[in-house]
C-alpha positions as CSV (number, residue, x, y, z in Angstrom):
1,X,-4.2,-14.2,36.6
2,X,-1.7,-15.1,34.0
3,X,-1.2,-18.3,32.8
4,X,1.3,-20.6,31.7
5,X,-0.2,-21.7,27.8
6,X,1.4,-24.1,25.4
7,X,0.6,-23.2,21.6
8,X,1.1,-26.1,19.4
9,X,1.5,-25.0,15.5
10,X,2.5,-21.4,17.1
11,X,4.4,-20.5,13.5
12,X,1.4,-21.3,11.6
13,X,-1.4,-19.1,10.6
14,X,-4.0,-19.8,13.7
15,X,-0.7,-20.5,15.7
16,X,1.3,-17.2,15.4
17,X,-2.0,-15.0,16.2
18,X,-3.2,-16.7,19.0
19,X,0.1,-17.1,20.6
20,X,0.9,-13.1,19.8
21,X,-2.5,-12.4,21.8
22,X,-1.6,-14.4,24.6
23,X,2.2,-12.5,25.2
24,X,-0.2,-9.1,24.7
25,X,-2.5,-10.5,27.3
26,X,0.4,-10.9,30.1
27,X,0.7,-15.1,29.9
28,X,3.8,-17.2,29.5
29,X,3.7,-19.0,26.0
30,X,5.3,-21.9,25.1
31,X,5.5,-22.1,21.3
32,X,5.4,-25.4,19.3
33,X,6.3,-26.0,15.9
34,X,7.5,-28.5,13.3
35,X,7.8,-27.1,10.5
36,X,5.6,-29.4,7.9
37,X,6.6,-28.8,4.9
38,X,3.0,-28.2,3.5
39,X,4.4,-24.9,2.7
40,X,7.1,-22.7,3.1
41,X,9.3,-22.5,5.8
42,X,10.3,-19.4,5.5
43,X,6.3,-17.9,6.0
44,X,6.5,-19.9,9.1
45,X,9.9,-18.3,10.3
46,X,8.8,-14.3,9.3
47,X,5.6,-15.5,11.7
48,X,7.7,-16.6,14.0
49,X,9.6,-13.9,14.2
50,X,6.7,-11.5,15.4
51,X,7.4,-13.5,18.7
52,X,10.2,-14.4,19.2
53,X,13.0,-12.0,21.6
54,X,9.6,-11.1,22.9
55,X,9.8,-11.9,27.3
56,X,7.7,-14.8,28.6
57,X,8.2,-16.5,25.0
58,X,9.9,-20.1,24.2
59,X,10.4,-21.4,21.4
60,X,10.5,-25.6,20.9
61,X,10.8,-27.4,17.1
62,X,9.1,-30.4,18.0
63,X,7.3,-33.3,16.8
64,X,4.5,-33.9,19.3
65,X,3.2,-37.0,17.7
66,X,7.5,-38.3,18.7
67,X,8.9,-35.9,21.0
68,X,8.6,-36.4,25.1
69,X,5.2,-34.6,26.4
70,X,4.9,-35.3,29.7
71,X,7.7,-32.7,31.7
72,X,6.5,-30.4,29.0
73,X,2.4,-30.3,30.1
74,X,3.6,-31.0,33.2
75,X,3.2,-26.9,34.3
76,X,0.3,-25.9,31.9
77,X,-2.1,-24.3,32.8
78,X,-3.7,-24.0,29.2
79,X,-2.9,-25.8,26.5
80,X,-4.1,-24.5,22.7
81,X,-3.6,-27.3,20.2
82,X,-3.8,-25.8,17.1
83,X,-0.7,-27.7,14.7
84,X,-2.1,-30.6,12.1
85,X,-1.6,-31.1,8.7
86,X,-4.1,-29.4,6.8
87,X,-5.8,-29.0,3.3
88,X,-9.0,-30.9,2.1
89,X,-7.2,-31.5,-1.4
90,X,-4.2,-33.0,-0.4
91,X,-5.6,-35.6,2.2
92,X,-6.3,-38.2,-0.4
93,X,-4.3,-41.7,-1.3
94,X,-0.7,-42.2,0.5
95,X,-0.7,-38.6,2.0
96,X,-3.1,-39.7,4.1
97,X,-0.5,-40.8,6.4
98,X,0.5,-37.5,7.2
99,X,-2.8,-36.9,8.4
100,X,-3.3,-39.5,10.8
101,X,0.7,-38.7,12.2
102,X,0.2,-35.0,12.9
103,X,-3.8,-34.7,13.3
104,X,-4.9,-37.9,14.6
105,X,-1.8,-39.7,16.6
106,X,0.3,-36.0,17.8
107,X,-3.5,-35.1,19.4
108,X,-3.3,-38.7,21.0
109,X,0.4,-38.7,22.2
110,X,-0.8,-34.6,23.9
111,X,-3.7,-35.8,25.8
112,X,-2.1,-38.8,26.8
113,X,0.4,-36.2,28.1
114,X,-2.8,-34.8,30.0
115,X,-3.7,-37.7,32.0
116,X,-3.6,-36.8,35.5
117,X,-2.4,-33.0,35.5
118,X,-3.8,-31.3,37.9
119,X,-2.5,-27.8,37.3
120,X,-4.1,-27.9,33.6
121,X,-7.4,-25.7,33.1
122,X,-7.7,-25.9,29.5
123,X,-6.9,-28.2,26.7
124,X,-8.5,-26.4,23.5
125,X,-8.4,-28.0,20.4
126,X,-8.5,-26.7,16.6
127,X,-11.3,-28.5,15.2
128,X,-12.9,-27.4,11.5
129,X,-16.4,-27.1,9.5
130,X,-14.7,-29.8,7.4
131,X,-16.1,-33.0,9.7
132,X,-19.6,-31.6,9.1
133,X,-19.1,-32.5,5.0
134,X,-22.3,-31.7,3.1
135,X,-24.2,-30.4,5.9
136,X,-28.1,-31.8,6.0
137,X,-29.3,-27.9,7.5
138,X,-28.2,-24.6,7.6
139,X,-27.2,-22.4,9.4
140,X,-25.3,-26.0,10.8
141,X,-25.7,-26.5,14.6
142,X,-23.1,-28.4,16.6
143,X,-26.0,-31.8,16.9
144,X,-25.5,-32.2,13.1
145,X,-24.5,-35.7,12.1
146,X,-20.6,-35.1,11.1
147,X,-20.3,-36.8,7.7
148,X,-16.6,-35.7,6.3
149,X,-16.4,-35.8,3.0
150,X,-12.7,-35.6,3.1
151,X,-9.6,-37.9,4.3
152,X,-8.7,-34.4,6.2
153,X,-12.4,-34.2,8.0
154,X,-12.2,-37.4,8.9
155,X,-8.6,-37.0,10.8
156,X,-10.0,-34.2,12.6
157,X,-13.1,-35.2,13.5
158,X,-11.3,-38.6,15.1
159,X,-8.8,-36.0,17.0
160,X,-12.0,-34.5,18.4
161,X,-13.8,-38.0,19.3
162,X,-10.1,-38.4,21.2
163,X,-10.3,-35.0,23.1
164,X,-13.9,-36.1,23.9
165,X,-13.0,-39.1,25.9
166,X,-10.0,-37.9,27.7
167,X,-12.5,-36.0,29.2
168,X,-14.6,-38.6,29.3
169,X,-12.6,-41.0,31.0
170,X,-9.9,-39.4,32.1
171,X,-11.0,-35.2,33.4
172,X,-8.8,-33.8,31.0
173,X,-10.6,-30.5,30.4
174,X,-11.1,-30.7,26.6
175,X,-12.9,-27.9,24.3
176,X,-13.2,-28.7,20.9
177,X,-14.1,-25.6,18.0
178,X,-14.8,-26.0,14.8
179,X,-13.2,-23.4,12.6
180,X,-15.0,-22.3,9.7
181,X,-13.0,-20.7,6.6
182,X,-10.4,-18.3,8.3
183,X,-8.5,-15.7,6.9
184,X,-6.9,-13.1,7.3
185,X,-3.1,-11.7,7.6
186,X,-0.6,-14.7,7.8
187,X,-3.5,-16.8,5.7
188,X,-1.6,-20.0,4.1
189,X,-0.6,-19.3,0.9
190,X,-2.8,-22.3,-0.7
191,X,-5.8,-20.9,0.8
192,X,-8.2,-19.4,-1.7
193,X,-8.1,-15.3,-0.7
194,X,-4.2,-16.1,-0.6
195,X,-4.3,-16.8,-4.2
196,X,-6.8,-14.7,-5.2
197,X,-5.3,-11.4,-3.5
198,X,-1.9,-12.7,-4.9
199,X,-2.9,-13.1,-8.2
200,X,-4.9,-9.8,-8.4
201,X,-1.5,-7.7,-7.1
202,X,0.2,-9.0,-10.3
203,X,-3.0,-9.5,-13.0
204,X,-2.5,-13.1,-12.5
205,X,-5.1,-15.8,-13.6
206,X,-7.1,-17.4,-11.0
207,X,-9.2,-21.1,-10.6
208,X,-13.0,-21.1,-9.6
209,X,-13.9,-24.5,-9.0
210,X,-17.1,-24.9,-10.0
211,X,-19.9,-22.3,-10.7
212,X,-18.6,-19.5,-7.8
213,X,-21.9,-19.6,-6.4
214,X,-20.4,-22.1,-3.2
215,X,-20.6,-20.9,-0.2
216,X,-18.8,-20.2,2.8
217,X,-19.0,-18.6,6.2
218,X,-15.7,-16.9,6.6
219,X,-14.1,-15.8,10.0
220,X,-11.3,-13.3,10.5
221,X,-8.3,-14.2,12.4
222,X,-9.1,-11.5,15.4
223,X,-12.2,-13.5,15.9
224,X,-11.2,-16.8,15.9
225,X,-8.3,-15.2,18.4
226,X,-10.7,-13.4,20.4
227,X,-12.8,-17.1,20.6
228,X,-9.7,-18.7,22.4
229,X,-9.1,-16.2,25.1
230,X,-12.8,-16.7,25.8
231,X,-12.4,-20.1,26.3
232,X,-9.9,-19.5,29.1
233,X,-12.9,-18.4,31.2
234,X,-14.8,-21.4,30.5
235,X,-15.5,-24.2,32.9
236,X,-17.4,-26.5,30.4
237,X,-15.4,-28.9,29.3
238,X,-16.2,-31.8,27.0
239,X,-18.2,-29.4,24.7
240,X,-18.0,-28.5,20.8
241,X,-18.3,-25.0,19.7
242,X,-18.7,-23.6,16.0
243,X,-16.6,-20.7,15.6
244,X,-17.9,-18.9,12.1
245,X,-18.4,-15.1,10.7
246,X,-21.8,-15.6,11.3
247,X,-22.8,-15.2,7.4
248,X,-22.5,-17.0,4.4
249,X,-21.2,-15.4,1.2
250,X,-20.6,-17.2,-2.1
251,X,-16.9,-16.9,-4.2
252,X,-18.4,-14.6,-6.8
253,X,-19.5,-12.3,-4.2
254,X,-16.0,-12.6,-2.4
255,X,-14.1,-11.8,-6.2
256,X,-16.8,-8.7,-6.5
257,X,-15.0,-7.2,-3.3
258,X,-11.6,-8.0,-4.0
259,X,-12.0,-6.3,-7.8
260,X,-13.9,-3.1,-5.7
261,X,-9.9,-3.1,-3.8
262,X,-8.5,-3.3,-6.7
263,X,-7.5,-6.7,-7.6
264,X,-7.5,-7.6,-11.4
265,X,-7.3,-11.2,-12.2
266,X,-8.4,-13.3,-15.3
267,X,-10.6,-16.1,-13.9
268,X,-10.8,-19.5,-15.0
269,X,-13.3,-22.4,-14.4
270,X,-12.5,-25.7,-13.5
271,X,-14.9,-28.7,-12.2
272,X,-15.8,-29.4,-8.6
273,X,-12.6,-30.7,-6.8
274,X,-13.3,-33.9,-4.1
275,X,-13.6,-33.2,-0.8
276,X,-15.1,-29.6,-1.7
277,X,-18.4,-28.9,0.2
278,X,-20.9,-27.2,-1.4
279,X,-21.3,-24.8,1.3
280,X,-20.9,-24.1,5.0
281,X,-22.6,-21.9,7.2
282,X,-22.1,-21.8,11.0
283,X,-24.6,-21.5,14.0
284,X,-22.7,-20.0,16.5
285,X,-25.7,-19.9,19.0
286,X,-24.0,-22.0,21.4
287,X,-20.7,-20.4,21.4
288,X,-22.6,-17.1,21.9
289,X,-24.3,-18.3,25.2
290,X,-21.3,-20.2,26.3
291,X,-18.8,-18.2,25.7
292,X,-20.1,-14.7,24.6
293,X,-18.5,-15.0,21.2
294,X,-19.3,-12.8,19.0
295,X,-18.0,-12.3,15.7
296,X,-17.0,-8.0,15.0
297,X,-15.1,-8.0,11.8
298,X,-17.2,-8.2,8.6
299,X,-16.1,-9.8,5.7
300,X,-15.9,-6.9,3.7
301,X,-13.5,-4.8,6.7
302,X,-11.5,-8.5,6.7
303,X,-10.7,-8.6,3.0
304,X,-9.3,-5.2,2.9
305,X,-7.3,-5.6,5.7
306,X,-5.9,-9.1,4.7
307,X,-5.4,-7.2,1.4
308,X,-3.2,-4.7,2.4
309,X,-1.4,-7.3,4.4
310,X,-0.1,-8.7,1.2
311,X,0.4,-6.0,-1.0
312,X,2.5,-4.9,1.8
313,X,4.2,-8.3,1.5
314,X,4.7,-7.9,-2.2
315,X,6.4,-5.0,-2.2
316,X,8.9,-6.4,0.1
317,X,7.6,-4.0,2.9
């Protein structure tokens, strides 16, 4: 059957992918976008522009956290809410306020869209591994106490608490996941391969924060794609998912691989920033049962790939 879907943040990284998948699949996709300026507008256009022209594709600029909702969700059939304002670093003092507009009150002002629509099957929302802050076991399993350690975990963990009771109280069928470390082509460019990859094109100088031995569990953008199309087939609503690699490598490791492609960078050390976790590592048990996610590109295939993505880039290509 094909759906009618709503992509919120479809110009982003997350955003442009997912929505792309969804025009390949045979849906209607509405595309959302605001354009925060937490980076370049431009990156956001030349992602844009992968779908745009394409049939059964509309493009809005919007505000959800301002703009009128309710004719708009009024003919979803599946709505993937994947804009916010992210970055752990930046959440802190009076930015903070940009957090709670775009990740805590837009994802209010949506559901509250939601209330009541019949026709809609799915509202699926772009949690992350940041509301988990230093996690007490790993692998971490969805039960874990979520401790953020952030100003940015904390607005998306109280966007999830919201998605949880409009289900609750109100049948919206919610689905929470919890991203962990994604990358990929389109990656923002403040993300750590971003910088690392770009910097190794040019013999740039790079910042390890801390010792390099932190860990993450990185996922590639086809899998966190492939994890929302599963959800469409879903009838269990209400529930959080971890959506991870399924492995845990530390930076060093990561700057090994990106050297073996051919990166050269000078690297310098600088102190642990705040919000910084020491490490994440996803369960994805659950989502495996649930869902029947599972995770195909390694971290080694995703590197190369999101490598050639911007050397491609660089030379203007």
């Amino acid at each position: 059957f094909k759906m009618n879907c709503i992509v919120t943040g479809t110009a982003g990284f997350i955003g442009s992918h997912v929505s792309e998948r969804l025009l390949k699949d045979g849906h209607t996709v509405i595309g959302i976008d605001c354009f925060t300026d937490y980076y370049s507008r431009d990156l956001k256009q030349k992602n844009l522009s992968l779908l745009q022209g394409k049939e059964r594709f509309t493009f809005l600029e919007h505000d959800i956290a301002v703009a009128p909702l309710e004719k708009l969700v009024s003919s979803a059939d599946y709505i993937f809410h994947l804009c916010g304002q992210a970055g752990v670093r930046a959440s802190w003092g009076a930015d903070f306020e940009i957090y709670t507009h775009h990740n805590i009150l837009a994802t209010q002002r949506l559901l509250e869209a939601c209330k009541g629509k019949k026709s809609l099957k799915g509202f699926i929302y772009a949690s992350s591994s940041s509301i988990y802050g230093d996690a007490e076991a790993f692998p971490t399993r969805e039960e874990a106490t979520p401790k953020p350690v952030s100003p940015y975990g904390v607005s998306k963990l109280a966007a999830e608490h919201l998605s949880y009771l409009y289900g609750k109280n109100y049948g919206v069928p919610t689905i929470s996941f919890r991203y962990f470390t994604v990358f990929g082509p389109r990656q923002r460019p403040d993300m750590a391969f971003n910088k690392f990859i770009k910097a190794g094109l040019s013999r740039g100088r790079i910042t390890v924060y801390g010792d390099g031995e932190q860990t993450r569990d990185f996922t590639f953008i086809s899998d966190i794609v492939d994890a929302h199309v599963l959800a469409m087939g879903s009838s269990r609503f209400g529930e959080v998912y971890n959506i991870g690699g399924g492995a845990r490598t530390s930076v060093n490791r990561v700057l090994d691989i990106l050297q073996g492609l051919g990166c050269q960078f000078e690297i310098s050390c600088e102190e642990t920033q705040k919000g910084d976790v020491l490490h994440t590592y996803a369960d994805i048990a659950k989502a495996r049962q649930f869902l029947g996610y599972s995770p195909k590109v390694s971290l080694e295939e995703g590197l190369k790939r999101q490598f050639e993505w911007q050397k491609s880039l660089a030379a203007g290509l």
